[in-house]
PDBQT receptor file of N, H, CA, C and O in Angstrom, charges set to zero:
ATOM      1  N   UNK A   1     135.334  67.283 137.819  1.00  0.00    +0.000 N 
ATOM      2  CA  UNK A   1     135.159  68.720 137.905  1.00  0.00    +0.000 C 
ATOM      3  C   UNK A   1     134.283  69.033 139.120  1.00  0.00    +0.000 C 
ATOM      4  O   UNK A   1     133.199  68.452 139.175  1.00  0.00    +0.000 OA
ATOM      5  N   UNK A   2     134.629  69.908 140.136  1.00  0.00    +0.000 N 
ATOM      6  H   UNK A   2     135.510  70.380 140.091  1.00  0.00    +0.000 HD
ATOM      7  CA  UNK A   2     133.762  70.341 141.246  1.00  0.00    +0.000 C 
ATOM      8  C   UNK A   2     132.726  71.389 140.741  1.00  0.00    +0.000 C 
ATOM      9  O   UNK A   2     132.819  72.265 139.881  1.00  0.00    +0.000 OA
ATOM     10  N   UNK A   3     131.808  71.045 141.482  1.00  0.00    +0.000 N 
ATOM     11  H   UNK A   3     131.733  70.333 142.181  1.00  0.00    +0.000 HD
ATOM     12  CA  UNK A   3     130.428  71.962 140.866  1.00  0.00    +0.000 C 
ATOM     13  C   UNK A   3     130.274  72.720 142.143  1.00  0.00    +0.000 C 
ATOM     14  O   UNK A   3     130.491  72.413 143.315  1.00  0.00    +0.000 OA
ATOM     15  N   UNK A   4     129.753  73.999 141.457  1.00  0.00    +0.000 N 
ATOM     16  H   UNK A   4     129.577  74.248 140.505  1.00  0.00    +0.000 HD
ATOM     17  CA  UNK A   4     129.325  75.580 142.488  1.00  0.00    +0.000 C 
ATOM     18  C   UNK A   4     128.267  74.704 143.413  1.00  0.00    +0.000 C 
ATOM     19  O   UNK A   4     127.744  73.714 142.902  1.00  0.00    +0.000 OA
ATOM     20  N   UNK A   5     128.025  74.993 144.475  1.00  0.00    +0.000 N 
ATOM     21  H   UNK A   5     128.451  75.798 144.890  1.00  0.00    +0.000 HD
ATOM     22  CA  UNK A   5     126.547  74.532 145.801  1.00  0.00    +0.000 C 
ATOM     23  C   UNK A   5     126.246  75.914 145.519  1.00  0.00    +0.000 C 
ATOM     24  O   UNK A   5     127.096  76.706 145.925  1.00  0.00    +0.000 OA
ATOM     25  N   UNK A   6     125.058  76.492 144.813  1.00  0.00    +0.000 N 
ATOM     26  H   UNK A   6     124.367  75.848 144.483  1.00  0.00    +0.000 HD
ATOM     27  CA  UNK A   6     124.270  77.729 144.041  1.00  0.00    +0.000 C 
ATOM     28  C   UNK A   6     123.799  78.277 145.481  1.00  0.00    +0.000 C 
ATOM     29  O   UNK A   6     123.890  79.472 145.761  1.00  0.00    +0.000 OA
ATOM     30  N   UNK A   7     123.113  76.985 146.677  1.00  0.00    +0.000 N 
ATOM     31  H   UNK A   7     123.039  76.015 146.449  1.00  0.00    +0.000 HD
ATOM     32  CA  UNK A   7     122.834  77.104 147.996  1.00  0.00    +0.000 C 
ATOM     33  C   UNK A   7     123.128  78.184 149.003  1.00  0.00    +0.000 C 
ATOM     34  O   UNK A   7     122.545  78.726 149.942  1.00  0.00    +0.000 OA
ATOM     35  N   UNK A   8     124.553  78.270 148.253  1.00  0.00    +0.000 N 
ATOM     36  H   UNK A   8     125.026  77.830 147.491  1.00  0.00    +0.000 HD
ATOM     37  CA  UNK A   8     125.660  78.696 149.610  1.00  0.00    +0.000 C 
ATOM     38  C   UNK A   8     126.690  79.841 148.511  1.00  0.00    +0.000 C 
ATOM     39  O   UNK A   8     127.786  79.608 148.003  1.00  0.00    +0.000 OA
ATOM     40  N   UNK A   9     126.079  80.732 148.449  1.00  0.00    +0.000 N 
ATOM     41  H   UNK A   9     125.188  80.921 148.863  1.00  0.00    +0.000 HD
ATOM     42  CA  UNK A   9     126.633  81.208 147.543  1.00  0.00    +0.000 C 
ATOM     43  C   UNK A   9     127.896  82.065 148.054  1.00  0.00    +0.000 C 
ATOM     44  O   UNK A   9     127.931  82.374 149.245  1.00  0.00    +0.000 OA
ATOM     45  N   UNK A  10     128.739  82.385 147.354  1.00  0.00    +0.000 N 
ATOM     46  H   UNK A  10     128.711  82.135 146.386  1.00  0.00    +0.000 HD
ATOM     47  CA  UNK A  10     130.303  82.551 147.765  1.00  0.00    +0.000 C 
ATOM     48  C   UNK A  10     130.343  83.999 148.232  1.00  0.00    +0.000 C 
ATOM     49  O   UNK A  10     130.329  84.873 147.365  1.00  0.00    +0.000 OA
ATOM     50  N   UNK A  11     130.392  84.340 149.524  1.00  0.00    +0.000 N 
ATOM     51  H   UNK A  11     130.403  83.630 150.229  1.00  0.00    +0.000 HD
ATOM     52  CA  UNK A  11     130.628  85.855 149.644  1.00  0.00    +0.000 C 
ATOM     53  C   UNK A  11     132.076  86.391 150.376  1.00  0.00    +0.000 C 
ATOM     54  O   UNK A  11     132.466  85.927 151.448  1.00  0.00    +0.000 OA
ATOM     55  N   UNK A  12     132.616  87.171 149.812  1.00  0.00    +0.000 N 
ATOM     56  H   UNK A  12     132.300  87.548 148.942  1.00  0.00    +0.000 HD
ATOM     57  CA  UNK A  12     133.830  87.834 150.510  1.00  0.00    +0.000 C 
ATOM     58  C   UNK A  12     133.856  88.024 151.992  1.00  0.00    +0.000 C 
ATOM     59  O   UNK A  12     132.833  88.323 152.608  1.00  0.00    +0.000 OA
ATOM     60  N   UNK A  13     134.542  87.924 152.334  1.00  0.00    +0.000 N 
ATOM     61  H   UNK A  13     135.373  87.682 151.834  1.00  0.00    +0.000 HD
ATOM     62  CA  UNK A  13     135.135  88.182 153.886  1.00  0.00    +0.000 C 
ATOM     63  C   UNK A  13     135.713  89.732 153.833  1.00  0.00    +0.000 C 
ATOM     64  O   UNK A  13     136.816  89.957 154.332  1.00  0.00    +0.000 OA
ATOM     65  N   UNK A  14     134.759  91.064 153.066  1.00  0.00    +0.000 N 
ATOM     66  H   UNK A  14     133.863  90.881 152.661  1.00  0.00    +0.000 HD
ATOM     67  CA  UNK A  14     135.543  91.985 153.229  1.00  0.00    +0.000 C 
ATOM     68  C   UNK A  14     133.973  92.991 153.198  1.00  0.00    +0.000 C 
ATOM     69  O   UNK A  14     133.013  92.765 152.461  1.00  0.00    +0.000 OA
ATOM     70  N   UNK A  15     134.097  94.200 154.302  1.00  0.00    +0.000 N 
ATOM     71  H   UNK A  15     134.877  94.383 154.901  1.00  0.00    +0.000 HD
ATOM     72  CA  UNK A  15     133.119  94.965 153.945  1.00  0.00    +0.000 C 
ATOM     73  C   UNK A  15     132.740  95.608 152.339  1.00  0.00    +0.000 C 
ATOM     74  O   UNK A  15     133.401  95.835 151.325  1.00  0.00    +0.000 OA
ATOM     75  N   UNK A  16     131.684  95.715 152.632  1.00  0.00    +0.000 N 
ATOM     76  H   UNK A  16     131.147  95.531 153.455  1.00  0.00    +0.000 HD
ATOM     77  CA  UNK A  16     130.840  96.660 151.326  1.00  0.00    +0.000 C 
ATOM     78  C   UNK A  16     131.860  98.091 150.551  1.00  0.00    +0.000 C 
ATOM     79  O   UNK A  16     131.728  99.084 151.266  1.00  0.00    +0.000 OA
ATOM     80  N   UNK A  17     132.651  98.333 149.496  1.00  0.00    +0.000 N 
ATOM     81  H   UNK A  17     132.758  97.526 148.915  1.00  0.00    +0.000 HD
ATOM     82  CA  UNK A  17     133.470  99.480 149.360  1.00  0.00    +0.000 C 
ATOM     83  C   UNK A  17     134.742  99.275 149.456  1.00  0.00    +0.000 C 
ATOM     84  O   UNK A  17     135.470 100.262 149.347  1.00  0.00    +0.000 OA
ATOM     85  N   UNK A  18     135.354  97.943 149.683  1.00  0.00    +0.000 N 
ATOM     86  H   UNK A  18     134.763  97.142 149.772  1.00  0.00    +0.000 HD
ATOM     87  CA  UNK A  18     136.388  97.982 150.189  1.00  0.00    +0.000 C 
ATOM     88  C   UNK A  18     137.659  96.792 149.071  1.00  0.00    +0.000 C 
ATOM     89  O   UNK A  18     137.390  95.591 149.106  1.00  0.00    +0.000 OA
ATOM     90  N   UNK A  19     138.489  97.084 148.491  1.00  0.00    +0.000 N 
ATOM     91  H   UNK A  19     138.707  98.059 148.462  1.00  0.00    +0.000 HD
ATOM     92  CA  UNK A  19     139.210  96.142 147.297  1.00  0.00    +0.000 C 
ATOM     93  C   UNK A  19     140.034  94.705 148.179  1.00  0.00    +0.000 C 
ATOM     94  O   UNK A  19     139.828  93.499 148.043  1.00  0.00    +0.000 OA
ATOM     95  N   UNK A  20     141.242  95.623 149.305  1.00  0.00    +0.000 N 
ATOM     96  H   UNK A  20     141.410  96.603 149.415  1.00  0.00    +0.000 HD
ATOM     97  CA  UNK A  20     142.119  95.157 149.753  1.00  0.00    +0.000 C 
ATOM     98  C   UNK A  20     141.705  95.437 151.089  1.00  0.00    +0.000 C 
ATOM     99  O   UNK A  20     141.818  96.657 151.211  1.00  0.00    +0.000 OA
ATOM    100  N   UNK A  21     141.218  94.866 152.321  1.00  0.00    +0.000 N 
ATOM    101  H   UNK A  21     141.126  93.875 152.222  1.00  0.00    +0.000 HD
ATOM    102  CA  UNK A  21     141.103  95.578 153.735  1.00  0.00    +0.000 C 
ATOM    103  C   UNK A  21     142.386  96.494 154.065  1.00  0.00    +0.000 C 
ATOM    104  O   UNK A  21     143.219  96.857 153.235  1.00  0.00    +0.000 OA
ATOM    105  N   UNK A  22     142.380  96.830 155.590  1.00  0.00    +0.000 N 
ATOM    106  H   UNK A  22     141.703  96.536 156.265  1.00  0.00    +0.000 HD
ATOM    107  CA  UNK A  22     143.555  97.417 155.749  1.00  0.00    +0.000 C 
ATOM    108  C   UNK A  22     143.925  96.043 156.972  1.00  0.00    +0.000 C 
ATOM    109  O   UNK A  22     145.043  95.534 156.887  1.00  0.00    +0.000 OA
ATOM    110  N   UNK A  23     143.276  95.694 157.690  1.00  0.00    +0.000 N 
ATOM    111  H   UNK A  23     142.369  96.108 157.759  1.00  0.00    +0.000 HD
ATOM    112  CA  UNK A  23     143.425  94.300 158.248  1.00  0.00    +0.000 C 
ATOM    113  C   UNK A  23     144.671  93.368 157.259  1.00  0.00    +0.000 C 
ATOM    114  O   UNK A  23     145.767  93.125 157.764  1.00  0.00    +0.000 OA
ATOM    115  N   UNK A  24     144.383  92.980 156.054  1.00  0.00    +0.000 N 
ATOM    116  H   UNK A  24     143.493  93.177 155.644  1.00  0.00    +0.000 HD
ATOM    117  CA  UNK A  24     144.892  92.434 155.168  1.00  0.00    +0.000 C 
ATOM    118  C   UNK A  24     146.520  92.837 155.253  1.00  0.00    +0.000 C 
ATOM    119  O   UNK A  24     147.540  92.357 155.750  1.00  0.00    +0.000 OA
ATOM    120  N   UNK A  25     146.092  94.155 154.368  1.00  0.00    +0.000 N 
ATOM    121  H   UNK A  25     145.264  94.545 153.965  1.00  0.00    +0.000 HD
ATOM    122  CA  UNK A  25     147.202  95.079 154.213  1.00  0.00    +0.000 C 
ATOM    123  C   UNK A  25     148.004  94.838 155.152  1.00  0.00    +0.000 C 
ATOM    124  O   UNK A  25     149.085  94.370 154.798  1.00  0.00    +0.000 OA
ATOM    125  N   UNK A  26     147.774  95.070 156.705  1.00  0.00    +0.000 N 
ATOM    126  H   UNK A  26     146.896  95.451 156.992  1.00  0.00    +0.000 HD
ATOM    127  CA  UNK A  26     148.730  95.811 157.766  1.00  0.00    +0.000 C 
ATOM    128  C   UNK A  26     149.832  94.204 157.760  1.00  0.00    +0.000 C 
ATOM    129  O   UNK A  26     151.041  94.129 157.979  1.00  0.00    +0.000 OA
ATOM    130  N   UNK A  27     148.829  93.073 157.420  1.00  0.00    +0.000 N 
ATOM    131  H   UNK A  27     147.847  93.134 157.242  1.00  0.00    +0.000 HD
ATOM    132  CA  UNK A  27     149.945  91.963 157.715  1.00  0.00    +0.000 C 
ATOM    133  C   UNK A  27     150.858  91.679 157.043  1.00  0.00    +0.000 C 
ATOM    134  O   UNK A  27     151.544  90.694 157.316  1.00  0.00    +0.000 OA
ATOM    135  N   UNK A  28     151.108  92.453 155.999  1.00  0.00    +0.000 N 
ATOM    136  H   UNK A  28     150.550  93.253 155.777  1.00  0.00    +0.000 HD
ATOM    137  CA  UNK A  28     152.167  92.274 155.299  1.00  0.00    +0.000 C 
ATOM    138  C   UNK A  28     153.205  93.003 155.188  1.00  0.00    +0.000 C 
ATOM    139  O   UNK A  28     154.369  92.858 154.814  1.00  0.00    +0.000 OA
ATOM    140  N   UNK A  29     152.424  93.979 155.667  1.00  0.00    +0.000 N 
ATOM    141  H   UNK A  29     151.478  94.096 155.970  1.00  0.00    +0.000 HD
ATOM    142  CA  UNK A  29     153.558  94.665 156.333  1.00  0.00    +0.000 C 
ATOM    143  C   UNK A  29     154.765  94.814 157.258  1.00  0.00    +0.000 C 
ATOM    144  O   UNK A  29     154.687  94.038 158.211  1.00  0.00    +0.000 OA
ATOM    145  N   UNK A  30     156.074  95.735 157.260  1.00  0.00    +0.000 N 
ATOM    146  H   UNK A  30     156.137  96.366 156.486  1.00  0.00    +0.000 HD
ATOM    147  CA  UNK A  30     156.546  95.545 158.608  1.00  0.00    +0.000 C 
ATOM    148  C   UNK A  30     156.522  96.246 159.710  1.00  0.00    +0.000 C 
ATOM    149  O   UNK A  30     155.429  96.806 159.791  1.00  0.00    +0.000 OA
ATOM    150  N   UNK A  31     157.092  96.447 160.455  1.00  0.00    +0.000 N 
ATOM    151  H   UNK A  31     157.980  95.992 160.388  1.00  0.00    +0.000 HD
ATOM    152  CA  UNK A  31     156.251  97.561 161.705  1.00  0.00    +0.000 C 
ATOM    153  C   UNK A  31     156.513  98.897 161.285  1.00  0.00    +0.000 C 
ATOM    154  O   UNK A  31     157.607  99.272 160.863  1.00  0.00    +0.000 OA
ATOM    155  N   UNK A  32     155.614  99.533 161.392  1.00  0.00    +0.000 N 
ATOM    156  H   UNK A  32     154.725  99.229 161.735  1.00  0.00    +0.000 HD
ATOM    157  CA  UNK A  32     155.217 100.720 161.188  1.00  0.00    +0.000 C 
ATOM    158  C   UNK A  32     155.777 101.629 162.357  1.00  0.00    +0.000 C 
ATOM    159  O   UNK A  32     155.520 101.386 163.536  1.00  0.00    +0.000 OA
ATOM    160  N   UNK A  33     156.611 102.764 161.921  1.00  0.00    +0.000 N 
ATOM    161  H   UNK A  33     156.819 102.962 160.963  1.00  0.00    +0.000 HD
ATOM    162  CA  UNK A  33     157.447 103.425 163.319  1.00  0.00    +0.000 C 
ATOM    163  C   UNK A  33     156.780 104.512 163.463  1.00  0.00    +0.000 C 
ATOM    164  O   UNK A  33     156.907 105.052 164.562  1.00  0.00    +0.000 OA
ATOM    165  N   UNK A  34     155.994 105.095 162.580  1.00  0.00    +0.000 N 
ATOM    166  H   UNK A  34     155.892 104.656 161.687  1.00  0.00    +0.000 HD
ATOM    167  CA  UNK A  34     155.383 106.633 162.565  1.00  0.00    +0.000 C 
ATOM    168  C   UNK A  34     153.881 105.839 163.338  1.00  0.00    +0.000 C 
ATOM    169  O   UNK A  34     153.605 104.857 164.027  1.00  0.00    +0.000 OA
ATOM    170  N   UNK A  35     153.127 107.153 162.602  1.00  0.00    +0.000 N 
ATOM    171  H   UNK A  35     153.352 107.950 162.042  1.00  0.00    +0.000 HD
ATOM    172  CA  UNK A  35     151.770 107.057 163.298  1.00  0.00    +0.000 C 
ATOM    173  C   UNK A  35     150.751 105.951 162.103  1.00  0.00    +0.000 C 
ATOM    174  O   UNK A  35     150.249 106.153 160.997  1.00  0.00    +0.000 OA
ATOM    175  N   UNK A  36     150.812 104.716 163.077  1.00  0.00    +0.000 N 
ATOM    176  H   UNK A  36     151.220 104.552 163.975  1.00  0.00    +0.000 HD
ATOM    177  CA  UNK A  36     149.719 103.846 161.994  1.00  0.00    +0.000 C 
ATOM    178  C   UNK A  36     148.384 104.414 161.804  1.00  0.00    +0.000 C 
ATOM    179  O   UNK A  36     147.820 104.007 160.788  1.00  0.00    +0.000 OA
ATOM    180  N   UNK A  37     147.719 105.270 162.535  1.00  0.00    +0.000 N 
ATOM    181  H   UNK A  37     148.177 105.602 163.360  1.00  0.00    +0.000 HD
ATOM    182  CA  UNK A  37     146.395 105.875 162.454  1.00  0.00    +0.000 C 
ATOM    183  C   UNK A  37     145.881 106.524 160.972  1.00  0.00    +0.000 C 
ATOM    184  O   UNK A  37     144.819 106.691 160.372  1.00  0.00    +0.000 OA
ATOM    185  N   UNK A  38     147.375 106.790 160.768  1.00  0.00    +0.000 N 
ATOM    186  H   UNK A  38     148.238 106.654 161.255  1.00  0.00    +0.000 HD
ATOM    187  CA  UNK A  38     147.976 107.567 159.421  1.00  0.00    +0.000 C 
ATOM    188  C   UNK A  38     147.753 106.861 158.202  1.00  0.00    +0.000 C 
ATOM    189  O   UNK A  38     146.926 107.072 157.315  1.00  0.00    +0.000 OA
ATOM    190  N   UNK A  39     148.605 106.016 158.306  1.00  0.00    +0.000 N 
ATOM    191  H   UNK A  39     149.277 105.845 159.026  1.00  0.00    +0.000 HD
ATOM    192  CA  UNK A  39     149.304 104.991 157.355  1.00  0.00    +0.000 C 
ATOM    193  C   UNK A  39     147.538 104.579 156.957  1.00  0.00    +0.000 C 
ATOM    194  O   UNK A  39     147.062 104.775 155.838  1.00  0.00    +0.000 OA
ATOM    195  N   UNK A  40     146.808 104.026 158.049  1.00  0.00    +0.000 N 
ATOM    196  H   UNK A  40     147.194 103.866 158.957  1.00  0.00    +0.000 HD
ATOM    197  CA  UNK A  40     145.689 103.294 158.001  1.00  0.00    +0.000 C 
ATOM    198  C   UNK A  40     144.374 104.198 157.082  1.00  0.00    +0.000 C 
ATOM    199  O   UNK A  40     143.446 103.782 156.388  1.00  0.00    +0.000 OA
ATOM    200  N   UNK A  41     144.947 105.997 157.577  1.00  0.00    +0.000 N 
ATOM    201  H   UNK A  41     145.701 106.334 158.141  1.00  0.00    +0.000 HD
ATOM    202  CA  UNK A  41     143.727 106.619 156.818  1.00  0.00    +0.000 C 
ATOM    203  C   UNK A  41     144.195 106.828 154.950  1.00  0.00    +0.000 C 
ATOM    204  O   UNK A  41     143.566 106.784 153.893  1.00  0.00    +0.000 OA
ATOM    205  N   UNK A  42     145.571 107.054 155.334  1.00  0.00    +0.000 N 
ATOM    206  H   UNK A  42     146.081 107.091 156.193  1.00  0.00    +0.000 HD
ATOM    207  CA  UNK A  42     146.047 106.904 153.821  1.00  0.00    +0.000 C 
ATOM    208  C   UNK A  42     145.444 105.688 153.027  1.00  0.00    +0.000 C 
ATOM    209  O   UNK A  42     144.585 106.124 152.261  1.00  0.00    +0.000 OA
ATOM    210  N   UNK A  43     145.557 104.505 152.940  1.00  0.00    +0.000 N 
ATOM    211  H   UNK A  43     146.254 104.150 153.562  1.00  0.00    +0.000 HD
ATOM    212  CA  UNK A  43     145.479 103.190 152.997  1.00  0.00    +0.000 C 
ATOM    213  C   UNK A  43     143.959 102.670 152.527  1.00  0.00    +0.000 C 
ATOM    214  O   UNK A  43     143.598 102.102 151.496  1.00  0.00    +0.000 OA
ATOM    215  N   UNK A  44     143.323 103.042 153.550  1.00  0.00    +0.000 N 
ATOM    216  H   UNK A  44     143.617 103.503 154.387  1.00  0.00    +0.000 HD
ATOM    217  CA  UNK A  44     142.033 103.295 153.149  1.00  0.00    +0.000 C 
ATOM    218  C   UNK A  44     141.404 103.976 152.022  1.00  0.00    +0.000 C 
ATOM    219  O   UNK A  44     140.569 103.562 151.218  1.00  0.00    +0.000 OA
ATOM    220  N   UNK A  45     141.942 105.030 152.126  1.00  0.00    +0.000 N 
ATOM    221  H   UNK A  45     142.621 105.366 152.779  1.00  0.00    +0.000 HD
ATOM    222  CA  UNK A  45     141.710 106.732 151.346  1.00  0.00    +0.000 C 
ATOM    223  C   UNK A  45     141.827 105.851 149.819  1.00  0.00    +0.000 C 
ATOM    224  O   UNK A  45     140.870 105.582 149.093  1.00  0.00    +0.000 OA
ATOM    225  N   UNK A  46     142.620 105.656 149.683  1.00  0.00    +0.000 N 
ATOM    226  H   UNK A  46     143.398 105.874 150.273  1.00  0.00    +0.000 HD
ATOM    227  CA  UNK A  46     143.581 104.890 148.290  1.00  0.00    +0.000 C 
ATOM    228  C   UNK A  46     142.837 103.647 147.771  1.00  0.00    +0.000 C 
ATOM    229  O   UNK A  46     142.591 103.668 146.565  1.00  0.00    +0.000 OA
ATOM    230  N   UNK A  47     142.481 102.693 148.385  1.00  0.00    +0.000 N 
ATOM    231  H   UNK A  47     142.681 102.676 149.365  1.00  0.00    +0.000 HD
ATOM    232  CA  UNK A  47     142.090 101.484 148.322  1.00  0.00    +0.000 C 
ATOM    233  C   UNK A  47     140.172 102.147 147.911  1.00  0.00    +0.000 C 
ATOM    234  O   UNK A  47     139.328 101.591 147.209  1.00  0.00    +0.000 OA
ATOM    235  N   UNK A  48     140.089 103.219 148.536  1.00  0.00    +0.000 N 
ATOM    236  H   UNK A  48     140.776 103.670 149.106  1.00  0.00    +0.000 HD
ATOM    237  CA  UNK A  48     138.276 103.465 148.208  1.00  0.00    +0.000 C 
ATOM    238  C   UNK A  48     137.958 104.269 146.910  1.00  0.00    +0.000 C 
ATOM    239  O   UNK A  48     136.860 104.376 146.364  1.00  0.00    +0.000 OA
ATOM    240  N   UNK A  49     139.506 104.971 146.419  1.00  0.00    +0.000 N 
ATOM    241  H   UNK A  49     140.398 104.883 146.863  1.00  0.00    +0.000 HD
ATOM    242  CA  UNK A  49     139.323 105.268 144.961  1.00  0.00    +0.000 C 
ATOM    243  C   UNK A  49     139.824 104.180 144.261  1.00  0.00    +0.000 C 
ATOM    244  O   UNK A  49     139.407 104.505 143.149  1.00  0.00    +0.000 OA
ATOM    245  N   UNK A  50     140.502 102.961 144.046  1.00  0.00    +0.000 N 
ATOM    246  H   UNK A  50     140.841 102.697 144.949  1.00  0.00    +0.000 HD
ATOM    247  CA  UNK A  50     140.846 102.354 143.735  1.00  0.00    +0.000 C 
ATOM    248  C   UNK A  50     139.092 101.646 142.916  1.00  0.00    +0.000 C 
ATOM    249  O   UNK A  50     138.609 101.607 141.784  1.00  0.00    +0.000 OA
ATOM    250  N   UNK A  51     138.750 101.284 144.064  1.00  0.00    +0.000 N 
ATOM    251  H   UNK A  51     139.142 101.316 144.984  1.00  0.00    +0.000 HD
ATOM    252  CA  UNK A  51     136.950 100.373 144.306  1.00  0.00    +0.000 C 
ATOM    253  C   UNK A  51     136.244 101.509 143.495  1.00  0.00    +0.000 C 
ATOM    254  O   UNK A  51     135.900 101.138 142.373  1.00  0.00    +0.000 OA
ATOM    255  N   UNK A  52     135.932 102.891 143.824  1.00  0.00    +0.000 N 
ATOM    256  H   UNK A  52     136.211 103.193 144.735  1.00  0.00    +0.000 HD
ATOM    257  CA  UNK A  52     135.499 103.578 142.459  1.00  0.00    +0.000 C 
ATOM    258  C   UNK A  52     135.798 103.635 141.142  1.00  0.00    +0.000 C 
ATOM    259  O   UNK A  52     135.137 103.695 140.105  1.00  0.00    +0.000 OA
ATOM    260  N   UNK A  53     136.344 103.620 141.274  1.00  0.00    +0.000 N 
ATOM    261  H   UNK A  53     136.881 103.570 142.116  1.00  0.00    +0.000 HD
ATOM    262  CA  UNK A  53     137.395 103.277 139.634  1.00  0.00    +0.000 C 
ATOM    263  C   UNK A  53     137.411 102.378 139.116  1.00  0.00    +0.000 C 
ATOM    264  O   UNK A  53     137.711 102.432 137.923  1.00  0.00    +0.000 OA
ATOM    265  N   UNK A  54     137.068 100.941 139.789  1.00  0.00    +0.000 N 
ATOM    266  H   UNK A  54     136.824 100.897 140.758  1.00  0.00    +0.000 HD
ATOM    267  CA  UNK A  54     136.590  99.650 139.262  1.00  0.00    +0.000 C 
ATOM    268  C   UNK A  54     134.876  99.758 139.066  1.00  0.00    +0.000 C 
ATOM    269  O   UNK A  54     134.133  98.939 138.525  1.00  0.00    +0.000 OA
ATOM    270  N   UNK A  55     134.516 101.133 139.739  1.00  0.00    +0.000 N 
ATOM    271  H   UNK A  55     135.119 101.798 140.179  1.00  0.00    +0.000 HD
ATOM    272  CA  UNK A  55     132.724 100.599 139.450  1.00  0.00    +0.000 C 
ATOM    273  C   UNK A  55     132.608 101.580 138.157  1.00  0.00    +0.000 C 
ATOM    274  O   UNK A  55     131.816 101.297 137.258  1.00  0.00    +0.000 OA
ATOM    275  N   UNK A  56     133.504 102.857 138.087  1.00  0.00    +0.000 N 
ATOM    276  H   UNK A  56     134.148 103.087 138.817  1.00  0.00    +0.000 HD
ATOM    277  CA  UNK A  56     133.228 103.898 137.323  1.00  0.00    +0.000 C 
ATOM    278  C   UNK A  56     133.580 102.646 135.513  1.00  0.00    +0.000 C 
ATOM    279  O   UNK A  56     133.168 102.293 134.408  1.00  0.00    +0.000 OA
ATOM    280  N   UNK A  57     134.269 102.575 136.194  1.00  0.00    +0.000 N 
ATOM    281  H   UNK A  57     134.604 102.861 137.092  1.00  0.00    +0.000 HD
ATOM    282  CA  UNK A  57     134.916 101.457 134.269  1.00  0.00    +0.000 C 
ATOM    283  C   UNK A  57     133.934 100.527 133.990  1.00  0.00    +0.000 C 
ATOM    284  O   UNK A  57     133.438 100.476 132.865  1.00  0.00    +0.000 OA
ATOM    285  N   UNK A  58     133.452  99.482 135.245  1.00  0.00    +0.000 N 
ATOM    286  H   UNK A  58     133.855  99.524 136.160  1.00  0.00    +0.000 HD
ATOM    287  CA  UNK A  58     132.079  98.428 134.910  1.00  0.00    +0.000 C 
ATOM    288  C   UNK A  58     130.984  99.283 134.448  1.00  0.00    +0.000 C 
ATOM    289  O   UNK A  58     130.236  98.856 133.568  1.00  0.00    +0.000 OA
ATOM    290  N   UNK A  59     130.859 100.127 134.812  1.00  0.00    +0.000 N 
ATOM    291  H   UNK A  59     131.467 100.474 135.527  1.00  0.00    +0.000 HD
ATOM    292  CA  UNK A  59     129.078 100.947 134.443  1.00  0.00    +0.000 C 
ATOM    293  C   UNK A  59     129.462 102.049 133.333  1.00  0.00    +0.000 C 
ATOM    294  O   UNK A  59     128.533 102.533 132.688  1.00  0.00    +0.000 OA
ATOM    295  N   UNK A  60     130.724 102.453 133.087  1.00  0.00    +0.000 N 
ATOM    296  H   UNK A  60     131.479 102.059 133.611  1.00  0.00    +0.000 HD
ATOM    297  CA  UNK A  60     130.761 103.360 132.263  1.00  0.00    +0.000 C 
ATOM    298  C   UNK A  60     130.698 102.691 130.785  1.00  0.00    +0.000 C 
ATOM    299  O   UNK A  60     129.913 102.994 129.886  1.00  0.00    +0.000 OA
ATOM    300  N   UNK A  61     131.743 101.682 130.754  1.00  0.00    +0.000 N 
ATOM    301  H   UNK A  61     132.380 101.436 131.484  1.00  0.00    +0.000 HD
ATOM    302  CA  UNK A  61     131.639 101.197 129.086  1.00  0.00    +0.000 C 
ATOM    303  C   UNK A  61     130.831  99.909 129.032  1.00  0.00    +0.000 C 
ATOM    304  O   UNK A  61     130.616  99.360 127.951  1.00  0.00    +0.000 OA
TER     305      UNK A  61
């Protein structure tokens, strides 16, 4: 069985607020023909109520 290094403790590769990046996101995507500036504020917009909604449910019940 591999044991945790408590040392080095495990942190995300994603800013503070954020579920899914849009970095992430965009690569799975396929090319985008409209305006990505768009796509990216939508995207965001969505993904930061998403992250509220996971803190509102942990602290609420």
């Amino acid at each position: 069985m591999k044991t945790l290094d408590t040392n080095h403790p495990i942190a995300p590769d994603r800013k503070p607020g954020v579920c899914i990046s849009w970095e992430d996101k965009r690569r799975e995507l396929a090319e985008i023909k409209g305006d990505e500036a768009l796509v990216r504020k939508v995207w965001e917009d969505a993904d930061a109520l998403g992250y509220v909604y996971i803190w509102h449910c942990l602290v609420s019940f």
